[in-house]
C-alpha positions as CSV (number, residue, x, y, z in Angstrom):
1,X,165.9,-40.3,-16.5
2,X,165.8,-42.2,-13.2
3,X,167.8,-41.7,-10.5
4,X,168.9,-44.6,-8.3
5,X,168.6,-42.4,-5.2
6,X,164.8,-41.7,-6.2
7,X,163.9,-45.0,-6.6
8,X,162.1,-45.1,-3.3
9,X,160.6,-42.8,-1.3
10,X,162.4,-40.9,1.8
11,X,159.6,-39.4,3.8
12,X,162.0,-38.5,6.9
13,X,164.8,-36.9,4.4
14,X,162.0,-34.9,3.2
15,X,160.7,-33.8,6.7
16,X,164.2,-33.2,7.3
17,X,164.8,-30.8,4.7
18,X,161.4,-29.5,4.7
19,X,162.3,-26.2,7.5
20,X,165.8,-25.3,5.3
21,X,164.0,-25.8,1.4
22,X,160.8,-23.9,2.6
23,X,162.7,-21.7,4.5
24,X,165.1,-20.7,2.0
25,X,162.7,-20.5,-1.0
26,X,160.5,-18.4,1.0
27,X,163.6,-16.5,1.6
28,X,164.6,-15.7,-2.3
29,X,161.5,-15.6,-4.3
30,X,160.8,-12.2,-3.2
31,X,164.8,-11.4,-4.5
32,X,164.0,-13.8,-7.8
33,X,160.9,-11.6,-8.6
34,X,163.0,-8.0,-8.5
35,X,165.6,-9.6,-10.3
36,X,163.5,-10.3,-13.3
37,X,163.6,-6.6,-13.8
38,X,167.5,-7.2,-15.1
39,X,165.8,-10.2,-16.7
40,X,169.2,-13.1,-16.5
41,X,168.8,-12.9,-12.8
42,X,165.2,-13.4,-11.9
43,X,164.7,-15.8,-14.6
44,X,167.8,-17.9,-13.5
45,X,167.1,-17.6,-9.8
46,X,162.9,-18.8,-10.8
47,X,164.3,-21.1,-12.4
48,X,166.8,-22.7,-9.4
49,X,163.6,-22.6,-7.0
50,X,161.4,-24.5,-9.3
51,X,164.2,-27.4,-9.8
52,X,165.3,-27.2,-5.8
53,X,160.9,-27.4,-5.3
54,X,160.6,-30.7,-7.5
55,X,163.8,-32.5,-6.6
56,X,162.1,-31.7,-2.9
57,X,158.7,-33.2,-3.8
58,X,160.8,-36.0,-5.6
59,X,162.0,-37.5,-2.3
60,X,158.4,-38.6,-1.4
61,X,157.1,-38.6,-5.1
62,X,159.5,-40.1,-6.8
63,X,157.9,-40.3,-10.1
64,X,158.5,-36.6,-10.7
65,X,162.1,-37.0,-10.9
66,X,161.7,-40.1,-13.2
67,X,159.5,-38.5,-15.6
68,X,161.5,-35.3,-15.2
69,X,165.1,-35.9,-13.9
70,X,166.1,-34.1,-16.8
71,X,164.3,-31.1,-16.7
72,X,165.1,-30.9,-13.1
73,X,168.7,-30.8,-13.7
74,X,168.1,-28.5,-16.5
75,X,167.0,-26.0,-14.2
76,X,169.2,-26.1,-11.3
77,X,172.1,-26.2,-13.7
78,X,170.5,-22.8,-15.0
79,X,170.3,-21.3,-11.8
80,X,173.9,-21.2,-10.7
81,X,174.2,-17.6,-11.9
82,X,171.3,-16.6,-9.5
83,X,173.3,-17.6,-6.5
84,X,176.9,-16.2,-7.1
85,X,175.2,-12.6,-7.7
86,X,173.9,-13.1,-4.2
87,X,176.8,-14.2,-2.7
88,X,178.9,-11.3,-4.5
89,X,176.0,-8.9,-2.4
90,X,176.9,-10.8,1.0
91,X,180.7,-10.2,0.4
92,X,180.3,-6.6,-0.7
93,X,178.1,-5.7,2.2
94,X,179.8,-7.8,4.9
95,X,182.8,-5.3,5.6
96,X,180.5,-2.9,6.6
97,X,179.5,-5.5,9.6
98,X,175.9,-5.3,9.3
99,X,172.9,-7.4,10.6
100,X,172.4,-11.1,9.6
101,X,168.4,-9.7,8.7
102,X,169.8,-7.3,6.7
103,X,167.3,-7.7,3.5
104,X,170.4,-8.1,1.0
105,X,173.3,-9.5,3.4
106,X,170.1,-11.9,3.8
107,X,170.2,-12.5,0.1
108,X,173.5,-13.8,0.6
109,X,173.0,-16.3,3.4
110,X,170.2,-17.8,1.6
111,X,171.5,-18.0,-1.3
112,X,174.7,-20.2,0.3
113,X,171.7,-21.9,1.9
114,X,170.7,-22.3,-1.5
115,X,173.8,-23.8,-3.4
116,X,174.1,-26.0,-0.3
117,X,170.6,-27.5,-1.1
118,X,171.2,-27.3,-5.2
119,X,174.7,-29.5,-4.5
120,X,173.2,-31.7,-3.0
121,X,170.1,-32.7,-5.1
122,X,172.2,-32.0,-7.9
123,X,174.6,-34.9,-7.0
124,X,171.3,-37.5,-6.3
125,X,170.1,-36.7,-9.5
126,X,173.4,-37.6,-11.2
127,X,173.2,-41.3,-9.8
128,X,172.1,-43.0,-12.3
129,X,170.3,-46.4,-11.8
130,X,172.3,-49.3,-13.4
131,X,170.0,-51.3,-15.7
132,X,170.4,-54.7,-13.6
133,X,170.9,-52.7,-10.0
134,X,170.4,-49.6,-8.0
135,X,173.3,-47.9,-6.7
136,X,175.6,-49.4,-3.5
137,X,173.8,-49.4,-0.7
138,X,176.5,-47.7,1.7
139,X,176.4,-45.1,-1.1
140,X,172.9,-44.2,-0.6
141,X,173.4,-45.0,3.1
142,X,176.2,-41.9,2.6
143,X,173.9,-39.1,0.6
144,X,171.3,-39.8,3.5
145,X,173.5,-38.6,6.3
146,X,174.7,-35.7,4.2
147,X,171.2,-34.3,3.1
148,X,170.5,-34.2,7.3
149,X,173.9,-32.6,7.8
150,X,173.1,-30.3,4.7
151,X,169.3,-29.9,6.3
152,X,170.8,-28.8,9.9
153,X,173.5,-26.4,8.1
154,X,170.9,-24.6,5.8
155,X,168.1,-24.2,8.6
156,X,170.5,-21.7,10.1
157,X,169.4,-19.4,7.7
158,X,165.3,-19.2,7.9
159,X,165.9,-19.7,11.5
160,X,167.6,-16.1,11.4
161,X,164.9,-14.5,10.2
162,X,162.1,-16.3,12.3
163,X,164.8,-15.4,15.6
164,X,164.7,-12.0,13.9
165,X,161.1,-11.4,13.3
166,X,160.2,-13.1,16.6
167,X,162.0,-10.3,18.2
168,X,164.9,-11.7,19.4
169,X,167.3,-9.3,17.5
170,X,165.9,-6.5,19.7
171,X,166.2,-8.6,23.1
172,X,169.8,-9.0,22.2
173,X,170.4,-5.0,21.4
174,X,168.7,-4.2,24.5
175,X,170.7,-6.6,26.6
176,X,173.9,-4.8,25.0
177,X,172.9,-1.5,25.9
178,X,171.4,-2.3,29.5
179,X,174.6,-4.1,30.6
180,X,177.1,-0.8,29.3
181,X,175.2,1.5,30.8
182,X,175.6,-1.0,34.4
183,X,179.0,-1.0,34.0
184,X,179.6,2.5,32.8
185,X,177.5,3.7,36.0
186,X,179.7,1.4,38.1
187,X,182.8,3.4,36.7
188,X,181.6,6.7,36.6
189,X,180.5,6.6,40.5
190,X,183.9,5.3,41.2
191,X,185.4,8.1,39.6
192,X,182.9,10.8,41.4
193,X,184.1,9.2,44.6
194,X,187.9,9.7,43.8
195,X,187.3,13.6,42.9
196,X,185.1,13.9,45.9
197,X,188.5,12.3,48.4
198,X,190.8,14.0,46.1
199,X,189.8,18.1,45.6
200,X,188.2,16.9,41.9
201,X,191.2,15.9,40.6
202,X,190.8,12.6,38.6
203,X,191.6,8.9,38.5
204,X,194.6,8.0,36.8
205,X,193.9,4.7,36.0
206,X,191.3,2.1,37.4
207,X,193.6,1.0,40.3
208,X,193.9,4.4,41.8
209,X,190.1,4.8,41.7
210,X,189.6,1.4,43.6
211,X,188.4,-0.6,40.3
212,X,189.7,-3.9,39.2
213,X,191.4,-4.1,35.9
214,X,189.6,-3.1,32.4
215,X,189.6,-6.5,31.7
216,X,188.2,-7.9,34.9
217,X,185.6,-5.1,34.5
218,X,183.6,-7.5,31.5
219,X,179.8,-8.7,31.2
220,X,179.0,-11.0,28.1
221,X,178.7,-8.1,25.6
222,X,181.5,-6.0,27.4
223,X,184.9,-6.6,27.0
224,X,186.3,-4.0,29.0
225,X,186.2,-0.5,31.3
226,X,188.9,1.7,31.3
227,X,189.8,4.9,33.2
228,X,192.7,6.6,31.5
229,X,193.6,10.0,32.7
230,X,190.1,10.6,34.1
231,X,188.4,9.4,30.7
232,X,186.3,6.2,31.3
233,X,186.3,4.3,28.0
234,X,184.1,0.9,27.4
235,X,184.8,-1.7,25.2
236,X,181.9,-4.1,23.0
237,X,182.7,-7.4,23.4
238,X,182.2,-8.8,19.6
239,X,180.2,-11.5,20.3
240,X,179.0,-14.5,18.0
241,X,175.4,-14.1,19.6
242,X,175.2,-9.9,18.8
243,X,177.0,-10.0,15.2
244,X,174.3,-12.5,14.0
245,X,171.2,-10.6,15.4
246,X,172.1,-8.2,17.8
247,X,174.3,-4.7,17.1
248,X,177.7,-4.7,15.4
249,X,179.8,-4.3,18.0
250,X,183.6,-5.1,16.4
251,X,186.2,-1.9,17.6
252,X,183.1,-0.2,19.1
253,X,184.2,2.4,21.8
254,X,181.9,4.4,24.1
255,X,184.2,6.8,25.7
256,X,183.4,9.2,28.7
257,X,184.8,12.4,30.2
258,X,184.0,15.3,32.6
259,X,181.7,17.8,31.4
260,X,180.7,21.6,32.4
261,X,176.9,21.4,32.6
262,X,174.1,19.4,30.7
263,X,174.0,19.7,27.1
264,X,173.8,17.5,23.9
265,X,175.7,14.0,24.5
266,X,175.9,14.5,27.3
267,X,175.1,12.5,30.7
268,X,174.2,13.2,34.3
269,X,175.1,10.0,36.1
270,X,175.8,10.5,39.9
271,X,175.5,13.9,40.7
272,X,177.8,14.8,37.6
273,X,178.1,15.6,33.9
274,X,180.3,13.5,31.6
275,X,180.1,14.1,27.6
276,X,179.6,10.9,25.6
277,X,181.0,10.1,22.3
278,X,180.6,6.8,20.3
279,X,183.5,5.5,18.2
280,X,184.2,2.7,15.5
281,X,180.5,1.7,14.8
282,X,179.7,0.5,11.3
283,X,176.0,0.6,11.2
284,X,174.4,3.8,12.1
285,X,171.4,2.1,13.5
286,X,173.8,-0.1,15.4
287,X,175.4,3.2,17.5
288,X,175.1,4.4,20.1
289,X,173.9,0.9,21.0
290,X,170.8,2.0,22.9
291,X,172.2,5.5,24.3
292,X,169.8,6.8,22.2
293,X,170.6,10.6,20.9
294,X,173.4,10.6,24.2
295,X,176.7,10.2,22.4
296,X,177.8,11.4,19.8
297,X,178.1,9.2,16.5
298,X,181.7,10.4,15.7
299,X,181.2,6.9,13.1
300,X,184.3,4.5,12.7
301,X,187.4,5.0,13.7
């Protein structure tokens, strides 16, 4: 079999896909190799990484693909069960909002990485060289700029990890909790100051104790402060940036309120005590979002 898209080389396609293939076979062999204990999936997933590997090596060696176009297409064809498992494991484990480096949400990212990559090979292979001419050349022209766009889409996901192992994921969390606990200092002093002018009685609301309004009270991972009856409650902002390597922080409240004396969850913050308790989180390791052991993990709401 010879393809008319491998009947020359494309040394830049190939250093084009080279981060997103590597990447992404790195990425699932380790998954292939457990899954051979179930035997289907580790064989077909072995399989899908040896055809996606040739049809790589085929764009500057194209004599591997016309002495085994066949075989190639054998094995990617075989692999499609491989994939879908792993996507099933990203769309049972993405209600519970957890890390993009989660090891099996991972699973799942590459292995849409993956049937990104096994498209489009798959589809080169299938263009069969005519016996007088090649395919049109606005058609190969085509499959060019879509293996860049398809090289650019499935970096996203070896990038992840690299970001995550690199430390970035921890940058981010850390950033998370330092700017709550800013703004939750900000809000608990205000409301010290209105008990002090007003015999300890508390703040309605974040007018009366001279704060702008919950929403104007943001950073870029908060969304919002609020004082409500003397309870000071802080919103996450749930954004892109945190749900991909920082915490989960969709519906997650941190509220505070006046407490008695020191004791568990609870913190001393301007010459007073105010218990803490963490609502809405998904991931335990994701709550109390760098409070540490402070609030109390009351889990979602």
């Amino acid at each position: 079999m010879q393809s008319a898209f491998y009947s020359q080389k494309h040394p830049w396609l190939f250093m084009a896909l080279a981060p997103s293939v590597v990447g992404t076979i790195l990425i699932l062999t380790p998954f292939a190799l457990m899954g051979l204990v179930l035997i289907v999936p580790g064989v077909c997933g072995i399989l899908g990484l040896i055809g996606l590997t040739m049809a790589w090596l085929g764009l500057v060696r194209p004599g591997i693909v016309s002495r085994r176009g066949g075989l190639i297409l054998g094995f990617l064809a075989c692999s499609l069960p491989a994939p879908l498992l792993g996507l099933s494991l990203l769309r049972g484990n993405i209600a519970y909002q957890q890390h993009f480096i989660d090891p099996m949400r991972g699973a799942g990212y590459a292995s849409a990485s993956f049937l990104l990559l096994w498209l489009f090979f798959f589809v080169v292979l299938l263009v069969q060289r005519h016996s007088t001419q090649g395919a049109p050349w606005r058609f190969i022209a085509l499959l060019r700029v879509v293996g860049v766009a398809i090289a650019f889409v499935a970096l996203i996901v070896p990038a992840g990890y690299v970001l995550h192992f690199a430390g970035y994921g921890k940058y981010i969390r850390d950033q998370q909790g330092a700017e709550a606990r800013s703004m939750v200092s900000v809000t608990l002093r205000a409301v010290r100051q209105y008990q002090n002018l007003h015999a300890d009685e508390l703040p309605p609301d974040n007018q009366s104790a001279g704060l702008p309004s919950p929403e104007a009270l943001h950073t870029r991972y908060v969304q919002s402060v609020r004082i409500a009856k003397g309870e000071v409650t802080l919103r996450y902002r749930n954004d892109p940036v945190a749900v991909l390597f920082g915490a989960s922080t969709y519906g997650v409240l941190l509220s505070f309120r006046p407490a008695e004396e020191q004791g568990e969850h609870v913190l001393e913050e301007n010459g007073g005590f105010w218990l803490c308790k963490a609502t809405g989180y998904q991931n335990e390791s994701d709550s109390p979002l760098f409070f540490d052991d402070l609030c109390d993990p009351s889990g979602p709401t």
